[in-house]
PyMOL Python script that loads the backbone (N, CA, C, O; Angstrom):
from pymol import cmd

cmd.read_pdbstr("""\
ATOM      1  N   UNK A   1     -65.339  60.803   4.200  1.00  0.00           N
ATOM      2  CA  UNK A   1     -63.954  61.227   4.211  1.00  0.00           C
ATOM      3  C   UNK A   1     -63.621  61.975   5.502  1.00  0.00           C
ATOM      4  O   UNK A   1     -62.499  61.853   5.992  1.00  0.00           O
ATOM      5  N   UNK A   2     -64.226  62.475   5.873  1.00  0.00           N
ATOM      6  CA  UNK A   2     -64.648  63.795   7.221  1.00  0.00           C
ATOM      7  C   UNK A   2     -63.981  62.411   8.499  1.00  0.00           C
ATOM      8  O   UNK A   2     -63.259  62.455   9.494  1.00  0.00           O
ATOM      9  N   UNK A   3     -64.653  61.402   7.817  1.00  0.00           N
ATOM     10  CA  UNK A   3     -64.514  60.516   9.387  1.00  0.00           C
ATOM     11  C   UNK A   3     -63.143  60.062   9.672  1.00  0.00           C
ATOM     12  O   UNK A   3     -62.670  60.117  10.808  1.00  0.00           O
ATOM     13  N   UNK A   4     -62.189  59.397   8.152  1.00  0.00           N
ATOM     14  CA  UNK A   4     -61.309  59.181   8.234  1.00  0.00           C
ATOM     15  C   UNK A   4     -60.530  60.156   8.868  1.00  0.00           C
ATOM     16  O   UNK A   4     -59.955  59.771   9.886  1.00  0.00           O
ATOM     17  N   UNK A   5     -60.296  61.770   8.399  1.00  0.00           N
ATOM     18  CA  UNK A   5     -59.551  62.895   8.868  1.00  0.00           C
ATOM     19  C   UNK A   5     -59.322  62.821  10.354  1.00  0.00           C
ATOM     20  O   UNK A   5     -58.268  62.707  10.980  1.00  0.00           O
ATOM     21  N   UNK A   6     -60.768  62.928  10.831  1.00  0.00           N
ATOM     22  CA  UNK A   6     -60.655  62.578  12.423  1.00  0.00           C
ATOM     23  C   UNK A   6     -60.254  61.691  12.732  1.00  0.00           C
ATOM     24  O   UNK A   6     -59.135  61.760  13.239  1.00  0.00           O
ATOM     25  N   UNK A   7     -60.847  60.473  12.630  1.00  0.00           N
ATOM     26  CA  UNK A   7     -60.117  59.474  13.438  1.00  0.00           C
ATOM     27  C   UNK A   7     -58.425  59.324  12.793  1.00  0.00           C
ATOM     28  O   UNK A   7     -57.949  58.233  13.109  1.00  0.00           O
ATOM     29  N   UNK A   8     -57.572  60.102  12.063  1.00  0.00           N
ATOM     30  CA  UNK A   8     -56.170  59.827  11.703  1.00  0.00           C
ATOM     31  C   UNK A   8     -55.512  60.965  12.627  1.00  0.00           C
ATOM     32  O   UNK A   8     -54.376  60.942  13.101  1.00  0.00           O
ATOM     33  N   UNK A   9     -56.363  61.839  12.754  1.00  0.00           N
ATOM     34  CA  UNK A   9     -55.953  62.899  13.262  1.00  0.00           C
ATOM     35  C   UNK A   9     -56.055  62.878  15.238  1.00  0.00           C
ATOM     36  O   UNK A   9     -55.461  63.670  15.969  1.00  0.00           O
ATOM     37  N   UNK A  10     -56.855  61.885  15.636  1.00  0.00           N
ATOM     38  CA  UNK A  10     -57.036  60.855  16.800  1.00  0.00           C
ATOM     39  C   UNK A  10     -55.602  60.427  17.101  1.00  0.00           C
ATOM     40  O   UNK A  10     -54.815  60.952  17.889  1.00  0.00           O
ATOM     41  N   UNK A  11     -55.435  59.431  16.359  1.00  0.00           N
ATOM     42  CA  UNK A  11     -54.650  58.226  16.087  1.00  0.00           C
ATOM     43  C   UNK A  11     -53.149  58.758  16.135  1.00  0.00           C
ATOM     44  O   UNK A  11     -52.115  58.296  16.616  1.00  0.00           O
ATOM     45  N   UNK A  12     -53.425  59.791  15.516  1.00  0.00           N
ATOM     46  CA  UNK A  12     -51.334  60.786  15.110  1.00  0.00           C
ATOM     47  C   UNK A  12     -51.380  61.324  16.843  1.00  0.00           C
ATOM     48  O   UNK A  12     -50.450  61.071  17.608  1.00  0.00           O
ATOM     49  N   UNK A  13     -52.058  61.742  17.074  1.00  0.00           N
ATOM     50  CA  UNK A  13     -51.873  62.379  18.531  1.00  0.00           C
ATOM     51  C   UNK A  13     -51.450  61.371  19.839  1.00  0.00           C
ATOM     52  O   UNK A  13     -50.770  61.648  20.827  1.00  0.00           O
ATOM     53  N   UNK A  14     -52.207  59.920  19.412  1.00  0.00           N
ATOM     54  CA  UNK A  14     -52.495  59.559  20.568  1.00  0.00           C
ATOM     55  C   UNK A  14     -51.074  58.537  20.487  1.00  0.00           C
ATOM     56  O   UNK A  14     -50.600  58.107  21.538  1.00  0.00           O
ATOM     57  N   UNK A  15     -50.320  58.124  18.875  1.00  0.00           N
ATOM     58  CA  UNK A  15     -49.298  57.643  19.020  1.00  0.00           C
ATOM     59  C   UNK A  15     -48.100  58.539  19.430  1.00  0.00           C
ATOM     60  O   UNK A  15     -47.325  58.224  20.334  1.00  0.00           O
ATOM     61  N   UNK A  16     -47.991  59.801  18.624  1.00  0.00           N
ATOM     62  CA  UNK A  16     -47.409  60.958  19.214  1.00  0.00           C
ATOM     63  C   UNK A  16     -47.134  61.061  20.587  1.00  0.00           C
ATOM     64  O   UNK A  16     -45.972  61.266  20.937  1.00  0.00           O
ATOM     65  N   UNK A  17     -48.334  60.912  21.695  1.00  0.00           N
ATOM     66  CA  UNK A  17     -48.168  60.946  22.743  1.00  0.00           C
ATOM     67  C   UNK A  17     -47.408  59.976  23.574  1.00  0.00           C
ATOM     68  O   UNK A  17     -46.749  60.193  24.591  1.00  0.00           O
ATOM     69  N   UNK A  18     -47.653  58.743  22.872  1.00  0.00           N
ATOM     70  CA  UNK A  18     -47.127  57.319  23.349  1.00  0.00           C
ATOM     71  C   UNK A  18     -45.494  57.518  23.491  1.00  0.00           C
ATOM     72  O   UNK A  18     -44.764  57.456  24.480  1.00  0.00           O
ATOM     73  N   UNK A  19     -45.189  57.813  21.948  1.00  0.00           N
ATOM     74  CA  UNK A  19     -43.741  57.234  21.517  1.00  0.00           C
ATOM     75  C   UNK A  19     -42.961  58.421  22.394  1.00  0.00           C
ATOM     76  O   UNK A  19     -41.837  58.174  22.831  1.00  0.00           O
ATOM     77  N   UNK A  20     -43.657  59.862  22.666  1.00  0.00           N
ATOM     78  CA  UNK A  20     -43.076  60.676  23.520  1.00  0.00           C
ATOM     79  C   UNK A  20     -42.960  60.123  24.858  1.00  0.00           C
ATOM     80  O   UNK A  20     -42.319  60.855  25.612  1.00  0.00           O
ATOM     81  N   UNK A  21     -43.474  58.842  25.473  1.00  0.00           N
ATOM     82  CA  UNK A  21     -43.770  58.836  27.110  1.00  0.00           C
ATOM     83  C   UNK A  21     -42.371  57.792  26.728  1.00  0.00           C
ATOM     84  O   UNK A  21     -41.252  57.903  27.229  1.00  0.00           O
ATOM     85  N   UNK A  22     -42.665  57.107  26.037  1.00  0.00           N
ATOM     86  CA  UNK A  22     -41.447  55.980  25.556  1.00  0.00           C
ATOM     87  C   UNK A  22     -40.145  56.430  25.925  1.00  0.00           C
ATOM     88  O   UNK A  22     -39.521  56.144  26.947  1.00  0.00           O
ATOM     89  N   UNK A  23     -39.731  57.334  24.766  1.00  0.00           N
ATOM     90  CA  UNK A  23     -38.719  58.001  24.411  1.00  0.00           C
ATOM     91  C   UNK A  23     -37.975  58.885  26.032  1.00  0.00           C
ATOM     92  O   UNK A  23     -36.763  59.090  26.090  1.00  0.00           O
ATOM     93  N   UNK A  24     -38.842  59.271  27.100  1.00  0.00           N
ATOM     94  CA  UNK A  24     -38.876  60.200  28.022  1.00  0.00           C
ATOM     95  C   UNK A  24     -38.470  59.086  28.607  1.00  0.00           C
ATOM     96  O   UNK A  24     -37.302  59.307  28.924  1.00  0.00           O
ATOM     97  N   UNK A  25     -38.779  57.949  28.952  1.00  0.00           N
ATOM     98  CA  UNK A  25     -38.610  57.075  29.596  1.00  0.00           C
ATOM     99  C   UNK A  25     -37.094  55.989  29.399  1.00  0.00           C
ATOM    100  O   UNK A  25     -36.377  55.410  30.215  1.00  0.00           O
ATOM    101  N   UNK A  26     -37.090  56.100  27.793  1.00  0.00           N
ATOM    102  CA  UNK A  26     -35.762  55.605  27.580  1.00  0.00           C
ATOM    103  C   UNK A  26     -34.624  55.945  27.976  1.00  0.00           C
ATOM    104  O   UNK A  26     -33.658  55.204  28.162  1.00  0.00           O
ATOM    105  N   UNK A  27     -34.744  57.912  28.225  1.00  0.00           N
ATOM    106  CA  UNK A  27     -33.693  58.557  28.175  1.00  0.00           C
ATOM    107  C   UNK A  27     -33.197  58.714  29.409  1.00  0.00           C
ATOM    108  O   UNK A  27     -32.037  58.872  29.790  1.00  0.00           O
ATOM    109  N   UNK A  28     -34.901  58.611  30.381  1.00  0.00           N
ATOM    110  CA  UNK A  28     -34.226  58.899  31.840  1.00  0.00           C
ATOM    111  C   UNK A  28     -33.768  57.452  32.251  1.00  0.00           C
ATOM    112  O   UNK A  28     -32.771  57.361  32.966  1.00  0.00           O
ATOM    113  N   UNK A  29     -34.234  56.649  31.966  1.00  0.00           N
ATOM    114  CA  UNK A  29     -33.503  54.901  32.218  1.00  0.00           C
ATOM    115  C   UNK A  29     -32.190  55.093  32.150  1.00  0.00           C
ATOM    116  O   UNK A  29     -31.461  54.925  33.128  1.00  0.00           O
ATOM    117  N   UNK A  30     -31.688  55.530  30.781  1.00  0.00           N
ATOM    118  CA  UNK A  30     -30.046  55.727  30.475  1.00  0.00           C
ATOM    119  C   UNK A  30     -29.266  56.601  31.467  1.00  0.00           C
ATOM    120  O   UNK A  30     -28.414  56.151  32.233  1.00  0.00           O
ATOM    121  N   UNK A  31     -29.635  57.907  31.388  1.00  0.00           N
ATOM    122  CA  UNK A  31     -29.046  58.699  31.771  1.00  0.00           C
ATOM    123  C   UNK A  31     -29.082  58.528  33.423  1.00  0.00           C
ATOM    124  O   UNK A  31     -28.263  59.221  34.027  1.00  0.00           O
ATOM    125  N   UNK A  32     -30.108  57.519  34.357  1.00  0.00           N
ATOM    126  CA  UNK A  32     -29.889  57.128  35.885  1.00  0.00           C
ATOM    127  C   UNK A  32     -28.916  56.325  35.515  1.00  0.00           C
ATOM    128  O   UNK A  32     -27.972  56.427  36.298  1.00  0.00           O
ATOM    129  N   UNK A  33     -28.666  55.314  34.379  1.00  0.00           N
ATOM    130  CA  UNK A  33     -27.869  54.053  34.465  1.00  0.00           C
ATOM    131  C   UNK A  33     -26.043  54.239  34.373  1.00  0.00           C
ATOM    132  O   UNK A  33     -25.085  53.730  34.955  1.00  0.00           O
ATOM    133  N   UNK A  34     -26.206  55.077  33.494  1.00  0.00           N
ATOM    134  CA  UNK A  34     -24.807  55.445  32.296  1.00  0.00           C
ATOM    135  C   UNK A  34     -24.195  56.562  32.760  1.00  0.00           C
ATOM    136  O   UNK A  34     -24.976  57.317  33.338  1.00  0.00           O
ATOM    137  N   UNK A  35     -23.243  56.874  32.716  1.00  0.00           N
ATOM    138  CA  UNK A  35     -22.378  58.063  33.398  1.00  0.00           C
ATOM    139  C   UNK A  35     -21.995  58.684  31.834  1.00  0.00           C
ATOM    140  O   UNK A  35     -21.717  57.869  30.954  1.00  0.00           O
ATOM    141  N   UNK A  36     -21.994  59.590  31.645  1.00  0.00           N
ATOM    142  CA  UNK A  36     -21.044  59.967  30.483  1.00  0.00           C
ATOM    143  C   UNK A  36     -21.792  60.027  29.314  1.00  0.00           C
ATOM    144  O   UNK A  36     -21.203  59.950  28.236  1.00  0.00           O
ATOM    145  N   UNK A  37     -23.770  60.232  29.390  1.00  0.00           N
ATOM    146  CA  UNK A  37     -23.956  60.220  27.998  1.00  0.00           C
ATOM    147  C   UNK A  37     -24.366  61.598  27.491  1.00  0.00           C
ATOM    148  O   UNK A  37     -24.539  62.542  28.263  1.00  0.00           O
ATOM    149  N   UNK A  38     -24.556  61.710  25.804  1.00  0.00           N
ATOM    150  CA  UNK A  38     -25.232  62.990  25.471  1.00  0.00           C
ATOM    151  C   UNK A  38     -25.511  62.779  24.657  1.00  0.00           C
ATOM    152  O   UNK A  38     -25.000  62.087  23.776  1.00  0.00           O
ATOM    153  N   UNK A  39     -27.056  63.706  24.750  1.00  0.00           N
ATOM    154  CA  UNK A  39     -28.224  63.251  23.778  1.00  0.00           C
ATOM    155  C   UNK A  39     -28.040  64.442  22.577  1.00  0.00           C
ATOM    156  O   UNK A  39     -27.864  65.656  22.685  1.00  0.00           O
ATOM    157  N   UNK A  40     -28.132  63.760  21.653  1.00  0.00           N
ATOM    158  CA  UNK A  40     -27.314  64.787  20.319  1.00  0.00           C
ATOM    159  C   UNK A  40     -29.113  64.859  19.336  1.00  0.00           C
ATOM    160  O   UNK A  40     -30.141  64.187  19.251  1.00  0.00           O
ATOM    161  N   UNK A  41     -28.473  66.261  18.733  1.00  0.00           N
ATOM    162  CA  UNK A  41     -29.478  66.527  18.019  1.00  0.00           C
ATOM    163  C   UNK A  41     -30.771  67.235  18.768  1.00  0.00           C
ATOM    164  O   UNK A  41     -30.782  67.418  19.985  1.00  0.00           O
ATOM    165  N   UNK A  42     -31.841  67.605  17.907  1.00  0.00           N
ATOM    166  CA  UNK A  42     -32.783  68.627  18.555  1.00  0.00           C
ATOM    167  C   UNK A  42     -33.670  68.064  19.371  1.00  0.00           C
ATOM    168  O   UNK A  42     -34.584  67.374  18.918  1.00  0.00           O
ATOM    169  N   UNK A  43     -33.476  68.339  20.989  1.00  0.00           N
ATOM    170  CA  UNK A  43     -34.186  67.836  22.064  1.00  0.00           C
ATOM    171  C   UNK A  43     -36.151  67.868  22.001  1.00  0.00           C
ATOM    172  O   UNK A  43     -36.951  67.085  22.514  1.00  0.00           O
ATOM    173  N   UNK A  44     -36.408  69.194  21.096  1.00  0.00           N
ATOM    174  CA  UNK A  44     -37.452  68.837  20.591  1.00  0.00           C
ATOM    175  C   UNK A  44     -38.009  68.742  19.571  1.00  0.00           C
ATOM    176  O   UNK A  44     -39.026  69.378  19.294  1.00  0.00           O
ATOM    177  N   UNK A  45     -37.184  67.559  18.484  1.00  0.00           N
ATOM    178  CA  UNK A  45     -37.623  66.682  17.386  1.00  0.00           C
ATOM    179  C   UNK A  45     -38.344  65.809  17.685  1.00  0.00           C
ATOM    180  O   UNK A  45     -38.849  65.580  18.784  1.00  0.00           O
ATOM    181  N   UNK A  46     -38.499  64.927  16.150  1.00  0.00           N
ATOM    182  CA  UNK A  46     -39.306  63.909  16.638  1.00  0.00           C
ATOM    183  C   UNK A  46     -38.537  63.098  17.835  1.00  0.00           C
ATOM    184  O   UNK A  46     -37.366  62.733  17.942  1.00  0.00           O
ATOM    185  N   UNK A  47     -39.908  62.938  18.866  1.00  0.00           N
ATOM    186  CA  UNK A  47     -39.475  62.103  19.718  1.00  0.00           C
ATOM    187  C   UNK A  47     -39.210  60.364  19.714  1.00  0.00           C
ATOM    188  O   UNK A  47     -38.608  59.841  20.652  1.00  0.00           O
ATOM    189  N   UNK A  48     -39.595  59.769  18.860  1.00  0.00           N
ATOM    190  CA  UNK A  48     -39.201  58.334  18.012  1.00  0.00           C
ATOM    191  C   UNK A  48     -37.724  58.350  17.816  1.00  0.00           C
ATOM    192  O   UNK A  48     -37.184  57.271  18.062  1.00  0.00           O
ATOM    193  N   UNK A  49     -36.889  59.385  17.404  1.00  0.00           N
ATOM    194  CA  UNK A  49     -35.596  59.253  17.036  1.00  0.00           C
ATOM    195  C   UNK A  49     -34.698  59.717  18.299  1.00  0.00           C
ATOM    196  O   UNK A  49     -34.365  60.889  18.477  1.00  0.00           O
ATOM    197  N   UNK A  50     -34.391  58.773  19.048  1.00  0.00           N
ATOM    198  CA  UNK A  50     -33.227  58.956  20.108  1.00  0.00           C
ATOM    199  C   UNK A  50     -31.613  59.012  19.381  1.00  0.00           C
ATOM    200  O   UNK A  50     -31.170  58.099  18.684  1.00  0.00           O
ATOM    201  N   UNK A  51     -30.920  60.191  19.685  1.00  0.00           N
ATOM    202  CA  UNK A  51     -29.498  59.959  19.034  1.00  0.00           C
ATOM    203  C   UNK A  51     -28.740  60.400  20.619  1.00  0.00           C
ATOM    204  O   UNK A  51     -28.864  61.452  21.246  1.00  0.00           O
ATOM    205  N   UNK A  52     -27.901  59.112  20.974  1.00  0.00           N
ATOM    206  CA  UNK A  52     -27.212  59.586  21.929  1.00  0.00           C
ATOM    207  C   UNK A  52     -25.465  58.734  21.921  1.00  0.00           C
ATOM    208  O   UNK A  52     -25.246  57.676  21.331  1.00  0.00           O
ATOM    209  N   UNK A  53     -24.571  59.409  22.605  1.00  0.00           N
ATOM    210  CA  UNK A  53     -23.470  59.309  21.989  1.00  0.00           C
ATOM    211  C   UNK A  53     -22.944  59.072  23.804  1.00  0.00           C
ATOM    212  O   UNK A  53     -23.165  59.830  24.749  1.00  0.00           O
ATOM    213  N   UNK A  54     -22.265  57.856  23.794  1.00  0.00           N
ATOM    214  CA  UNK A  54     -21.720  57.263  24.486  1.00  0.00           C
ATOM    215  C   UNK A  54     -19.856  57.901  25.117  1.00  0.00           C
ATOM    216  O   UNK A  54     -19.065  57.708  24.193  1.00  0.00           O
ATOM    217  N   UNK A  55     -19.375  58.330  25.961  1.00  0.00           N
ATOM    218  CA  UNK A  55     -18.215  58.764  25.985  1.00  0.00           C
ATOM    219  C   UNK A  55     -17.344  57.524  26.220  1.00  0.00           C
ATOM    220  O   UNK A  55     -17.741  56.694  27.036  1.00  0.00           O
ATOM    221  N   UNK A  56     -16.151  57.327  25.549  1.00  0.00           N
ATOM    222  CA  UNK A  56     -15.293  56.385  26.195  1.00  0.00           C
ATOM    223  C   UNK A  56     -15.129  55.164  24.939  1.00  0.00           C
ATOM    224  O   UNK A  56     -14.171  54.415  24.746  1.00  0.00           O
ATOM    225  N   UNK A  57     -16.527  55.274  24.121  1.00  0.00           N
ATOM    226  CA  UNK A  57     -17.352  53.940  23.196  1.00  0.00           C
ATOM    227  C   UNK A  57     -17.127  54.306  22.104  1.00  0.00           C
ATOM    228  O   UNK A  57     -17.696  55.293  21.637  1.00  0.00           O
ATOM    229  N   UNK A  58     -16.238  53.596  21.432  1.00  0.00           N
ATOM    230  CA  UNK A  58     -16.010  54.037  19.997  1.00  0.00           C
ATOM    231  C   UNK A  58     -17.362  53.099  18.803  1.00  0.00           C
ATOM    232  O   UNK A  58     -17.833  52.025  19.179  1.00  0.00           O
ATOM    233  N   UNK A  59     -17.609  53.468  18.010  1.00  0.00           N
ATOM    234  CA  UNK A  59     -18.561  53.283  17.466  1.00  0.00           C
ATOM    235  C   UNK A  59     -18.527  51.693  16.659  1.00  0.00           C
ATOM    236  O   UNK A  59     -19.451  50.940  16.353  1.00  0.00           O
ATOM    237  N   UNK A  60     -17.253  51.593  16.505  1.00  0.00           N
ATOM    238  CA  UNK A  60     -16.857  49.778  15.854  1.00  0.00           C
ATOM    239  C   UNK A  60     -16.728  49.238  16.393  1.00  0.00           C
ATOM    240  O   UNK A  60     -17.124  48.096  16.158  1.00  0.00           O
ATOM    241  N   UNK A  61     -16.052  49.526  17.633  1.00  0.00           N
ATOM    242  CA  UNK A  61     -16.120  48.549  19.025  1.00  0.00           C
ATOM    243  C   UNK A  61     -18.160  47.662  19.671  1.00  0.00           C
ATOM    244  O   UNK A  61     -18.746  46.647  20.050  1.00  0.00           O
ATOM    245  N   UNK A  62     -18.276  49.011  19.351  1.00  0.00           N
ATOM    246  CA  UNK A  62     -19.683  48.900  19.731  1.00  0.00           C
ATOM    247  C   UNK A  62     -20.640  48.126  18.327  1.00  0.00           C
ATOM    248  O   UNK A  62     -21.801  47.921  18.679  1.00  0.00           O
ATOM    249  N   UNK A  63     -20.385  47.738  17.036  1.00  0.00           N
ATOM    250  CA  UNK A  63     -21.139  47.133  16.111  1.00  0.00           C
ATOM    251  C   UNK A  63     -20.060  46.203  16.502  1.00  0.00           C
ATOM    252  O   UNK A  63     -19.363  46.690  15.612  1.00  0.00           O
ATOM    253  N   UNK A  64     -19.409  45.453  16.937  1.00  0.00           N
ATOM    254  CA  UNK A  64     -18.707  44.317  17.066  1.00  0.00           C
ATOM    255  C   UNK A  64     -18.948  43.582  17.844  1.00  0.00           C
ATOM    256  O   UNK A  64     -18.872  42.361  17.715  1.00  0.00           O
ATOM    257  N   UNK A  65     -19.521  44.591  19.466  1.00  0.00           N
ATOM    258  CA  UNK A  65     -19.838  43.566  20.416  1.00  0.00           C
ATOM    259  C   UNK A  65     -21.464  43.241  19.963  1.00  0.00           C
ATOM    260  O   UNK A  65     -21.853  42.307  20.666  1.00  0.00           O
ATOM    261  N   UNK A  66     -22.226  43.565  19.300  1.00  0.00           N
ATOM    262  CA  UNK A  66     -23.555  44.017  18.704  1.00  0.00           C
ATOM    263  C   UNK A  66     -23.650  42.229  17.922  1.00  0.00           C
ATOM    264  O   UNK A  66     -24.403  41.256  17.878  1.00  0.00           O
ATOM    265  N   UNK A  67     -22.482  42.641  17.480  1.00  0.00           N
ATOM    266  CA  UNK A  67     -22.651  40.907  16.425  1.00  0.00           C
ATOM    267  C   UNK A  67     -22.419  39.974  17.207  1.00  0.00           C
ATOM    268  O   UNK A  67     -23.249  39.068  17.141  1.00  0.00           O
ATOM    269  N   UNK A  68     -21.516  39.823  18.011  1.00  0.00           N
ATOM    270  CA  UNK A  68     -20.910  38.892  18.617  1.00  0.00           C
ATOM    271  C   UNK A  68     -22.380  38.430  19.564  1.00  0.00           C
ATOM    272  O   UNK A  68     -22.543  37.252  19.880  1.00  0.00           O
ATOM    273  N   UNK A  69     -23.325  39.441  19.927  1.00  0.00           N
ATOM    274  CA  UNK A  69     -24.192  39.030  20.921  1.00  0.00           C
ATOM    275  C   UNK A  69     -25.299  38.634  20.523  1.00  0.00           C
ATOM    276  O   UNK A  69     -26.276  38.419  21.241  1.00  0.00           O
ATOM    277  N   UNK A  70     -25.203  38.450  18.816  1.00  0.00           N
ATOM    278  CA  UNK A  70     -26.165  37.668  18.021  1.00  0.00           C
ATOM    279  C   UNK A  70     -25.591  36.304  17.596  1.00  0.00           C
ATOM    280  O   UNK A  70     -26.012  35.475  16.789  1.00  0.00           O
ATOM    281  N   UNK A  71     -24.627  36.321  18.294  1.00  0.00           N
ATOM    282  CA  UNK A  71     -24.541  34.730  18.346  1.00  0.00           C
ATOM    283  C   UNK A  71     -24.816  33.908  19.517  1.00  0.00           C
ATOM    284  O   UNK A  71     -24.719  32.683  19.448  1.00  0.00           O
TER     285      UNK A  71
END
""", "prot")
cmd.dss("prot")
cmd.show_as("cartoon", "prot")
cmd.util.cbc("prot")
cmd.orient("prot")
């Protein structure tokens, strides 16, 4: 049992670390690309959950062009 603990306790860190380089990387991509954004919610939460809010972009506009570009 001892072995599992460790190696989960490995494994949480080393994805932890990942999805943080991800996430760091998503945000600075956007924020060089996009004029006008802000990243909502607690800057140090989980880092997996990006919430960022577009100025100008209303939110139905934006699930509309979303569908349309699945066609």
């Amino acid at each position: 049992m001892a072995f599992y603990s460790t190696f989960a306790d490995g494994t949480t860190q080393r994805d932890h670390a990942w999805i943080t380089r991800l996430s760091q990387r998503l945000i600075k991509g956007i924020d060089e690309e996009v004029e006008h954004v802000v990243r909502n919610g607690d800057p140090n939460g989980y880092p997996g959950c990006v919430n960022l809010s577009f100025a100008y972009v209303e939110g139905e506009s934006l699930l509309m062009a979303l569908k349309v570009s699945e066609l």
